[in-house]
C-alpha positions in Angstrom: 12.7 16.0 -8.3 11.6 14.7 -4.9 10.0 11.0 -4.0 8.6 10.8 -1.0 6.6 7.9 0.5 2.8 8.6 1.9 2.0 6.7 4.6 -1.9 7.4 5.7 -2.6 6.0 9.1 -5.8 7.4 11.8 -6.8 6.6 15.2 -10.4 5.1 16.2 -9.8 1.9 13.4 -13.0 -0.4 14.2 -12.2 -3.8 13.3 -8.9 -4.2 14.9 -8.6 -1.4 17.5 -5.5 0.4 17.1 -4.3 -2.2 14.5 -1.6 0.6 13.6 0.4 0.8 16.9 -1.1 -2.8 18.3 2.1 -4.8 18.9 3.2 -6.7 15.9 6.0 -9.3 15.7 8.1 -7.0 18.2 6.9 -3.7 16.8 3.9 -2.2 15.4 2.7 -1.8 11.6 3.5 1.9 11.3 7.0 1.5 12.9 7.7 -1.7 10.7 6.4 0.3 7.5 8.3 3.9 8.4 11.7 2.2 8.4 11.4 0.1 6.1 9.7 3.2 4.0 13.0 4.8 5.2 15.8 2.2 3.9 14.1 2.8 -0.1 17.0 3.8 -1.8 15.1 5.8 -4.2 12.6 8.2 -2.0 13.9 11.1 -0.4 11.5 11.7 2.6 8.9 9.6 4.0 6.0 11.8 5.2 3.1 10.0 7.8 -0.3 12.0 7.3 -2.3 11.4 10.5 -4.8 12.6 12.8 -3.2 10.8 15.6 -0.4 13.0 18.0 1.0 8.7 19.1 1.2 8.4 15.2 2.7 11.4 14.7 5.0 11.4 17.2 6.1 7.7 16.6 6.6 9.2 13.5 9.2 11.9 14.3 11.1 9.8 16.7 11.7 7.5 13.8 12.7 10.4 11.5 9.5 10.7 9.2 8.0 13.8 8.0 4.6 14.2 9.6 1.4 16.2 8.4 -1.2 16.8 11.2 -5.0 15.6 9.5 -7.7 17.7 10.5 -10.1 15.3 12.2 -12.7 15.9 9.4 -10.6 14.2 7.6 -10.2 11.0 9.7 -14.0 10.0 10.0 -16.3 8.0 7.6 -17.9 11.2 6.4 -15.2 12.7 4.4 -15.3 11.3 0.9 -12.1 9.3 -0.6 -12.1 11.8 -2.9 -11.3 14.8 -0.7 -9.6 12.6 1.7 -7.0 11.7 -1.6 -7.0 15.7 -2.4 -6.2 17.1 1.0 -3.2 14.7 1.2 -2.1 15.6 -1.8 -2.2 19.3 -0.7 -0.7 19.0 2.6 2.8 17.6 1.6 6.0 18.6 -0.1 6.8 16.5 -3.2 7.0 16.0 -6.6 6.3 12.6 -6.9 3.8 10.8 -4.5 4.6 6.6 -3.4 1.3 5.9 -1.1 1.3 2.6 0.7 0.1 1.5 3.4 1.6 0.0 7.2 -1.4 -2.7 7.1 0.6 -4.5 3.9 3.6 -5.3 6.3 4.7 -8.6 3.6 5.7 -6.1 1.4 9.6 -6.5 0.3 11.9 -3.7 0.1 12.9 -5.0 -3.7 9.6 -4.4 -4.7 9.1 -0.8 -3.7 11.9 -0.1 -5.8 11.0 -1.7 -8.7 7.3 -0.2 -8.8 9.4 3.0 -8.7 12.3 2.3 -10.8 9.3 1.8 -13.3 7.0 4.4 -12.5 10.3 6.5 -13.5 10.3 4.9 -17.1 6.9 5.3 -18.2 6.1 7.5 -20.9 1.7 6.6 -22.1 1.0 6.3 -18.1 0.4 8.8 -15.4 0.5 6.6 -12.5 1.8 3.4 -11.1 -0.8 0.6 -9.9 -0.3 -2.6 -7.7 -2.5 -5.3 -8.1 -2.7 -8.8 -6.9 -3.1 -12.0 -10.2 -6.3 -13.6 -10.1 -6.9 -17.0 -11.3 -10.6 -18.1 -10.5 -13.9 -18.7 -11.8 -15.7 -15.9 -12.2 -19.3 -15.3 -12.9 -21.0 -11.8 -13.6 -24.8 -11.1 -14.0 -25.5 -15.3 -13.9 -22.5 -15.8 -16.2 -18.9 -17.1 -16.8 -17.2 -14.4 -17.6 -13.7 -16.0 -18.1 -13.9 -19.0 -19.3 -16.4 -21.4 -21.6 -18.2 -23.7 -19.5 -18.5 -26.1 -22.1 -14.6 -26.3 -22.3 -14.0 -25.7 -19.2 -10.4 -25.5 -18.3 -8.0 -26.2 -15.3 -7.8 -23.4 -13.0 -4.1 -22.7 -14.2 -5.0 -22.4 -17.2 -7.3 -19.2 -16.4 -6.4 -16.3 -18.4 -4.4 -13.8 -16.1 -6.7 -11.1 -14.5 -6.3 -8.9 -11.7 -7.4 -7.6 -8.7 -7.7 -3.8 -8.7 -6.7 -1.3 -5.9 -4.4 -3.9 -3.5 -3.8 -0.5 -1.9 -0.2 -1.6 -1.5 1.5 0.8 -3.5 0.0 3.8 -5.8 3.0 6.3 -7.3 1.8 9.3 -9.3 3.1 12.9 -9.4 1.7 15.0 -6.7 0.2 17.4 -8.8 -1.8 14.3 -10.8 -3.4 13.5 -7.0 -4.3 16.4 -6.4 -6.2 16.9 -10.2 -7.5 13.5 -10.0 -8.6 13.6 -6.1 -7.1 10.4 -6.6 -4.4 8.6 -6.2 -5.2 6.5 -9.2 -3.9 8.5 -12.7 -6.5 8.7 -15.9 -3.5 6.1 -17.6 -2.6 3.8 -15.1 -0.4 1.3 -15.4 -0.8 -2.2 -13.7 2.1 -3.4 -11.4 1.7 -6.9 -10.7 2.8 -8.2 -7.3 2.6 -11.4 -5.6 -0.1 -12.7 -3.5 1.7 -12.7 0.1 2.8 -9.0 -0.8 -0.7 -7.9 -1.8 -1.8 -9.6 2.0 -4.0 -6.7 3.7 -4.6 -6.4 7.4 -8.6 -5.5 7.8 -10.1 -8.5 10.3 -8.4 -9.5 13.4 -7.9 -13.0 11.7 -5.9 -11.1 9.1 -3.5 -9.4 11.9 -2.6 -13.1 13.4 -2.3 -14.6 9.9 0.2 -11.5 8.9 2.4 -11.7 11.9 3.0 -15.5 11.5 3.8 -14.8 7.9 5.7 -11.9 8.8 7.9 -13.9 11.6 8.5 -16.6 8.6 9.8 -13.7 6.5 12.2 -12.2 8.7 13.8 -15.6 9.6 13.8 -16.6 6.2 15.8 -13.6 4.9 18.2 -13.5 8.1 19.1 -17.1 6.8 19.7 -16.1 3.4 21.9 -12.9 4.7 19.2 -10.8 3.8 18.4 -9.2 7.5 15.8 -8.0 9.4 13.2 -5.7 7.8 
């Protein structure tokens, strides 16, 4: 049986041009997320789908698997849908762990427990990561988790997510490609921690990352842990 890691990355990105290759505490998101994609004990190939020939060759010098996207495929007309399906088409594997470079606080520790589990679960076809939410929420003019005439602390919120983090998905290929998703019909709900669900989409977001990035590193070279 063969894991490999799916790492989806296109030129033309409109909010943060070239967020993907932009420099990045030293590096760039794709390089930072290839090796550390690559020091997973568990996976045995990381594959970068891409329309870009910089990606892709970025790619190859840092010992990935690359699939060249047919530009249809990299614009805002193709469906996610299709987008999910031709992925899952155009790569060699038996089990599928999508992530993506633009979750860079992502620990190596966690990849391999999402994956360790995936491997146990029996009632579930896939593996989800989402992010806890504790807040207020209100739906159609209503509370919807709480009783505003006992109205708790906010720590005291029952424990609900936040869906599709988009940090890591892991279902069997064939399951992506049935689904033209890369959510399973019986998911099951990895819960990860708030910096690791951080998502790169606004240039605020790309400053914000790197300084928490920079704080990571030089936290885990203290503790012995290296450099990601």
């Amino acid at each position: 049986m063969k894991i490999k890691a799916l790492i989806p990355v296109r030129s033309g990105s409109v909010r943060v041009k070239n967020k993907n290759i932009a420099p990045f505490a030293g590096s760039s998101l794709l390089e930072i997320k290839i090796r550390q994609m690559l020091r997973i004990p568990e996976l045995d190939g990381v594959v970068v789908n891409s329309n870009s020939e910089e990606m892709l060759q970025m790619a190859q010098r840092l010992g990935a698997e690359t699939v060249k996207r047919a530009e249809y495929f990299a614009t805002s007309e193709v469906s996610p849908n299709e987008f999910y399906e031709n992925m899952a088409q155009n790569m060699e594997a038996d089990i599928v762990v999508a992530t993506n470079c633009t979750a860079p606080l992502v620990e190596d520790k966690t990849y391999s427990l999402a994956i360790q589990k995936f491997l146990t679960l029996h009632k579930h076809d896939s593996l989800v990561s989402v992010s806890p939410l504790k807040e207020f929420l209100w739906i159609d003019g209503k509370a919807a988790n709480y009783d505003r005439n006992r109205k708790p602390r906010s720590q005291d919120l029952p424990e609900n997510f936040v869906l599709l983090n988009h940090v890591v998905h892991i279902l069997p290929r064939e399951t992506m490609v049935r689904c033209k998703d890369i959510i399973g019909q019986t998911p099951y709900f990895f819960a990860i921690s708030q910096r690791e669900s951080m998502d790169i989409d606004t240039p605020t977001d790309f400053e914000i990352a790197e300084i928490m990035y920079n704080k990571l590193i030089i936290n885990n070279m203290r503790v012995g842990g290296g450099k990601q």
